[in-house]
N, C-alpha and C positions, 0 to 999 in steps of 0.2 A: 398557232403562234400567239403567245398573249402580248398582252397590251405591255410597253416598257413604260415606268415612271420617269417622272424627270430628274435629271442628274441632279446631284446635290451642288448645294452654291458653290464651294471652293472644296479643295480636297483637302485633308487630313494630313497628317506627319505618320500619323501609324498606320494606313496603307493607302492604295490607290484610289480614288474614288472608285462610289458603289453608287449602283441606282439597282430600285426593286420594284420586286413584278407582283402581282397580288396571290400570283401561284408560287411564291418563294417559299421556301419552308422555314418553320419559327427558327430556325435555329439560328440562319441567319439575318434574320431580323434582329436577334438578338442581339448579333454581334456587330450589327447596324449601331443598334443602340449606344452598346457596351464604347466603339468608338468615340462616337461626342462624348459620352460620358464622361472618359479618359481625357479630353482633349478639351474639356471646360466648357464647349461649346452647346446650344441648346437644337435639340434635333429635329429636322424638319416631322411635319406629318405625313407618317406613312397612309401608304394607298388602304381605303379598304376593305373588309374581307378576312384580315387574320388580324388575330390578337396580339397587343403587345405584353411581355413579361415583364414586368415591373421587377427587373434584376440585371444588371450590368453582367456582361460576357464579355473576358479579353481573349485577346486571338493565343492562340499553340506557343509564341516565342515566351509573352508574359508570362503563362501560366507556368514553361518552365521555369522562365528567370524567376521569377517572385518564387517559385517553390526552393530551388537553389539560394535565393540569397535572403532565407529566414535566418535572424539575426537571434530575440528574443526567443521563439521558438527553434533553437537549432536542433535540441534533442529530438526533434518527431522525425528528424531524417534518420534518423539511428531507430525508428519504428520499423519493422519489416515492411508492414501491409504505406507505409508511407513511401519506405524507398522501393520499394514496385512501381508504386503512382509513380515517383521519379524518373523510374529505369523507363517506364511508358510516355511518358512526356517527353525525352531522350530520344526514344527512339521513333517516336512520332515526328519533331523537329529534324533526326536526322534524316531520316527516310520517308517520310508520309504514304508515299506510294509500294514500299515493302512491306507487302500484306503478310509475308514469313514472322517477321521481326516483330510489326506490330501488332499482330495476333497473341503472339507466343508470351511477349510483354504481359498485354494486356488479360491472358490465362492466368500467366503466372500474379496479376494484381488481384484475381478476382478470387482464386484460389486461397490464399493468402487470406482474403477479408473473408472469405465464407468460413473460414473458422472459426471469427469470431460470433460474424451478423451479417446480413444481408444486405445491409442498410448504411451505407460508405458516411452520411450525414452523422449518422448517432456516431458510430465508431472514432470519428474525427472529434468530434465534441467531446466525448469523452477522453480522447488524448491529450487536445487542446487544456481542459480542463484540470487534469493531473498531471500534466510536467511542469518539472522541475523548471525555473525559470528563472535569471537576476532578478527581476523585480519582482516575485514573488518572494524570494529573498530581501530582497531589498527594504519591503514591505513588511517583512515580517521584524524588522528593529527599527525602522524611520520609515521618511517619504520617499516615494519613488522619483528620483531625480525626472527633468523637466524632457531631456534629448531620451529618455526609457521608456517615458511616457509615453511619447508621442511615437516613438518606433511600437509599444504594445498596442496601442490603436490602430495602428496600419496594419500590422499583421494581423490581430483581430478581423479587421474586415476584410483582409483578404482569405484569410483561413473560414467566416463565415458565406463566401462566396464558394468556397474551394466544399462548402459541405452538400453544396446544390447543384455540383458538376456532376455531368452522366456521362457515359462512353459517347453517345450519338452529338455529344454538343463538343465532347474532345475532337471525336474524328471530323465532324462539318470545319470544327476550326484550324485541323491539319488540311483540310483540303483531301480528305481521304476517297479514294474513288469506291475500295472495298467495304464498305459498313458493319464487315462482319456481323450478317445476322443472325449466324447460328450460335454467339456466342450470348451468355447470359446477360441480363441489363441489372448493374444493382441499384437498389432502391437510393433515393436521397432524401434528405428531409431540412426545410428549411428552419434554421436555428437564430435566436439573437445572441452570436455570442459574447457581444459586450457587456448585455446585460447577465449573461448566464457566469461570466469570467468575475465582475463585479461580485454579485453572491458567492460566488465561490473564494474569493478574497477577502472576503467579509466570515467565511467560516473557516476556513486556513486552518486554525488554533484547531478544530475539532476532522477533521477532514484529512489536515494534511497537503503533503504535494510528492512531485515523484513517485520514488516504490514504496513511502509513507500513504500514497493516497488508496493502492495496490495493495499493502499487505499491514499487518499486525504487528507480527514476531519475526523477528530477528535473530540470525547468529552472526558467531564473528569469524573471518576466515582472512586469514594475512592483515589484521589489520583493518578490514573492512568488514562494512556492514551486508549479511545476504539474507535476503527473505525467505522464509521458510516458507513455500506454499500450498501445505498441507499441515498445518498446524494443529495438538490434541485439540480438539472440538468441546473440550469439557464445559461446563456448565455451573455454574454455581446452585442454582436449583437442582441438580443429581448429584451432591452431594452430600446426605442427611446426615447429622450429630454435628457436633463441633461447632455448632451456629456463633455459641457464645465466643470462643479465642477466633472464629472467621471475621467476626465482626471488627474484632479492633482493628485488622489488616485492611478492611473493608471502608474503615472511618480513615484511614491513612490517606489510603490511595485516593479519598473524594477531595481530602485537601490538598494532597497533591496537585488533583486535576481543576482545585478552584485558583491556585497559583498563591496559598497557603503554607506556610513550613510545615516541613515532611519530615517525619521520621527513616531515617534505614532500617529494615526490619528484619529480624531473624526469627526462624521460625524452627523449632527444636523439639525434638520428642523421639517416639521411638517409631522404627521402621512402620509403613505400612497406615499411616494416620491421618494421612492427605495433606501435604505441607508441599508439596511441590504439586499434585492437584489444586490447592487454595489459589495458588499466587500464577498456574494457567488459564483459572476460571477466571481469575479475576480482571487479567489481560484482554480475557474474550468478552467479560461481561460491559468491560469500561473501553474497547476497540470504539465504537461510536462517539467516545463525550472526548477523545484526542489522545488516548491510552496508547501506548507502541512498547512491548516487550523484545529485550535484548538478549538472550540467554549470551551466557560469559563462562567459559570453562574455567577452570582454575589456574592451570598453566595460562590463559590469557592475560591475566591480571594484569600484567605489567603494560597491555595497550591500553588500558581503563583510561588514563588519564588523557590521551589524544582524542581519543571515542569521545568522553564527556566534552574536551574544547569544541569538537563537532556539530556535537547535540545541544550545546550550550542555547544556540540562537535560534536554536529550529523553534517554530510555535506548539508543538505537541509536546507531552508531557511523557517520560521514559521511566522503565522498572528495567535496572540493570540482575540478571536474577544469574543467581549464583546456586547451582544446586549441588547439595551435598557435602559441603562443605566441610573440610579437616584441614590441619597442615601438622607437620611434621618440627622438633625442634630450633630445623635449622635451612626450615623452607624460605626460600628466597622471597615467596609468594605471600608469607605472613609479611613483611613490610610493605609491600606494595598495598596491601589491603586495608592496612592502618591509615595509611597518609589517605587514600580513598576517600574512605570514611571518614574521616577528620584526622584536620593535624596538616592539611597542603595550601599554601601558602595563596595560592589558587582559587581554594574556596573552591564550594562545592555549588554547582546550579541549582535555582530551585526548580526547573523543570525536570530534576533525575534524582530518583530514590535508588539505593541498593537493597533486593530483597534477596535473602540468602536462606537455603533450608541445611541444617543440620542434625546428626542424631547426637550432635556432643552439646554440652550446655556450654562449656572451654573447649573451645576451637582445634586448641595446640593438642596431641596426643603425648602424655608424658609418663614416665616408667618411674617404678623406685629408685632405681638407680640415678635416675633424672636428681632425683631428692637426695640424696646420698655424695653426689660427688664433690670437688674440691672449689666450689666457686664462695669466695670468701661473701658474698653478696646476694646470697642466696633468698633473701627474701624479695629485695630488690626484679631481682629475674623471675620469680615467678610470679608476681605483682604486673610482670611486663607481659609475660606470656597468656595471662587473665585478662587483659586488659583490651584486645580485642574485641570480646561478645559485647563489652560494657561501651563499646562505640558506637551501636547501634541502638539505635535512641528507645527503639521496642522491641521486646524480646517476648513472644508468642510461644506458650507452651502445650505439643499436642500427645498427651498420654494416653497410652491404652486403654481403650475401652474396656470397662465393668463391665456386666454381666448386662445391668439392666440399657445402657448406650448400645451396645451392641447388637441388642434384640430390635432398638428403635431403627439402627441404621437398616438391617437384615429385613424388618416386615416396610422398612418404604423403598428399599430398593426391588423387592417381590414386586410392587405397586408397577415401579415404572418398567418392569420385565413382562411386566403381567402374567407371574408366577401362580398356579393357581394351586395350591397346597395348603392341606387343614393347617395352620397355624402352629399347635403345640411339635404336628413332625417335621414342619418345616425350622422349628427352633432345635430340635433332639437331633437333626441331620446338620444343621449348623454347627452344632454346639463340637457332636463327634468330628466335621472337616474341621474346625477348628484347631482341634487336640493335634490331630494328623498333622497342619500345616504351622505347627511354631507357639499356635496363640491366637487370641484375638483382636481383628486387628479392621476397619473397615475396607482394607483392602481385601482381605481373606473372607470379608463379607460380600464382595463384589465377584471375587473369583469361585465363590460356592455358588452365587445367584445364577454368572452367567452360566456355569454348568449345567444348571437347574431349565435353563431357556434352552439350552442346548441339547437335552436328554439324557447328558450325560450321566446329571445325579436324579434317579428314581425314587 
């Protein structure tokens, strides 16, 4: 029989009084603690013998309420590995003693998080961190009101306690009799995340929030923005030739992302020259300094202008990229693309450029007969139909490789293949796939190389 300590002076509103024994286990002690804590009060000295945790523990009800009634943070209940915790807290409150239920819960939480990590603290912090949030919103054009404030604080600190919960301090605080030991314990790790949400508010502009802090590149589906995640991996470094016209695209987009006037930029030449390679390496090279690419189909056009009210206020800087670009006469799509570009009463953000790749230098595709027909005003209209390219403030042109560009591109892409071939027949087997595939082109220099890695070409 061990020794009982003495009751505590008066009891508490959040449960019955407690007295402790020097054989109690920390856990609740803890939750010893965690009471005065809650309750304003300063806590007698425990017996002693164990140590205390210098971290507040609420009992099984708070832990669900407070997880249910996240306000600022509501998006992390729409987190899988979060609404498990949930469905566990749930079923823990409902039942404590249904070791079926609680087990099965708590499988299914742990299942769930070892997909990502092991480690329940990191995984929280990083969610905490990238959602989407009013006030991070709110932040991103003014102050954050005074009632937003003070609810991101609270949840803060509860979401910083919430990153140093373990199973065995869940089930001591259901009152669980089963402890399920066979099942896994995941790891936690104590974080500040007032201070860590602080820096991350302070980088916003380059970081991002939501599926901005998640991903890069973008397409557009109904209207809405979906991340792509698997995005071309290209590089601007494995790209050789063309240094000179990459650059000016290269000088755009840094003003863009210094919050500089930007040009829209088209990018024109003939097939196979890297013009929609330029403008994904370029997304991938500038992703870190606040970069986020949008790919926009041509049929989309006509959402552009709700997209950009969207993107307006975000802190990161957008490349709305349009590849391939043509239109027809009497395409619907050629005016929507004008007013875009300029000409919409709206104005245009400076957080969003349009980079567009083309093989036409005039956009519109037009016939003789186009030329020939009855329109009394015929210079007028095709003055109008011209007058697209001339809306984008830089116009980038990428022409076929010469003999001697060609040769540059072909011996540095061997390099990064690590093609090992005498030189002169590594040029004489280019030069003949060349003939075979159209021309030359650095794309036909990429598709001979990896043959060449492949075994294909001997």
């Amino acid at each position: 029989m061990t020794e009982r300590a003495r009751p505590l002076a008066k009891p508490h509103k959040l449960s019955d009084r407690i007295t402790l024994t020097k054989s109690l286990p920390i856990a609740v002690q803890r939750l010893y603690r965690a009471k005065f804590a809650l309750s304003g009060a300063p806590a007698p000295a425990l017996p002693k013998g164990e140590p205390i945790i210098e971290r507040d523990i609420m009992n099984l009800t708070e832990w669900n309420a407070r997880l249910h009634g996240l306000v600022i943070f509501r998006a992390l209940l729409d987190d899988d590995v979060i609404a498990k915790l949930v469905d566990l807290t749930d079923r823990m409150a409902a039942a404590p003693q249904s070791t079926g239920a609680v087990c099965d819960a708590a499988a299914s939480f742990e299942a769930a998080l070892f997909e990502h990590t092991t480690n329940f603290g990191e995984y929280l912090s990083a969610a905490v961190l990238e959602a989407e949030t009013v006030c991070v919103r709110q932040a991103a054009v003014s102050k954050v009101p005074p009632v937003l404030q003070t609810a991101l604080d609270n949840e803060l600190d509860f979401l910083r306690q919430l990153c140093s919960l373990t199973l065995d301090e869940l089930l001591d605080a259901a009152g669980a009799a089963d402890k399920l030991p066979f099942l896994p314990r995941w790891e936690t790790k104590a974080i500040d995340l007032h201070a860590a949400y602080a820096q991350r508010m302070s980088e916003v502009g380059k970081k991002g929030y939501g599926m901005f802090a998640k991903h890069h590149v973008f397409t557009v589906e109904n209207g809405q923005l979906v991340p792509v995640r698997y995005p071309d991996p290209q590089r601007l470094d494995e790209l050789p030739g063309y240094e000179q016209e990459r650059e000016k695209v290269i000088a755009n987009t840094r003003a863009l992302l210094a919050g500089m006037p930007a040009n829209n930029v088209l990018l024109y030449g003939d097939a196979g020259t890297g013009k929609s390679s330029t403008v994904k390496a370029i997304a991938n090279e500038f992703a870190a300094d606040g970069l986020r690419l949008v790919e926009v189909k041509k049929n989309q056009l006509y959402q552009i202008p709700d997209l950009m009210d969207k993107l307006a206020a975000n802190p990161l800087k957008f490349i709305l990229f349009i590849d391939d670009l043509s239109f027809t006469a009497n395409d619907d799509n050629f005016a929507a693309l004008k007013a875009i570009l300029e000409g919409s009463v709206g104005g245009r953000a400076r957080n969003i450029a349009v980079y567009a790749t083309s093989n036409r230098r005039h956009l519109i595709k037009e016939t003789l007969s186009d030329r020939t027909g009855d329109d009394i005003h015929e210079a007028d209209t095709r003055q109008e139909l011209m007058s697209l390219s001339d809306r984008f403030g830089l116009t980038v042109t990428f022409q076929r490789p010469e003999k001697a560009r060609f040769e540059v591109i072909l011996t540095e892409l061997a390099k990064q293949h690590g093609i090992e071939m005498p030189h002169d027949e590594l040029l004489t087997k280019a030069e003949a796939f060349a003939i075979r595939a159209g021309g030359r082109s650095p794309r036909v220099a990429k598709q001979f190389i990896e043959q060449c890695a492949a075994g294909v070409q001997k």
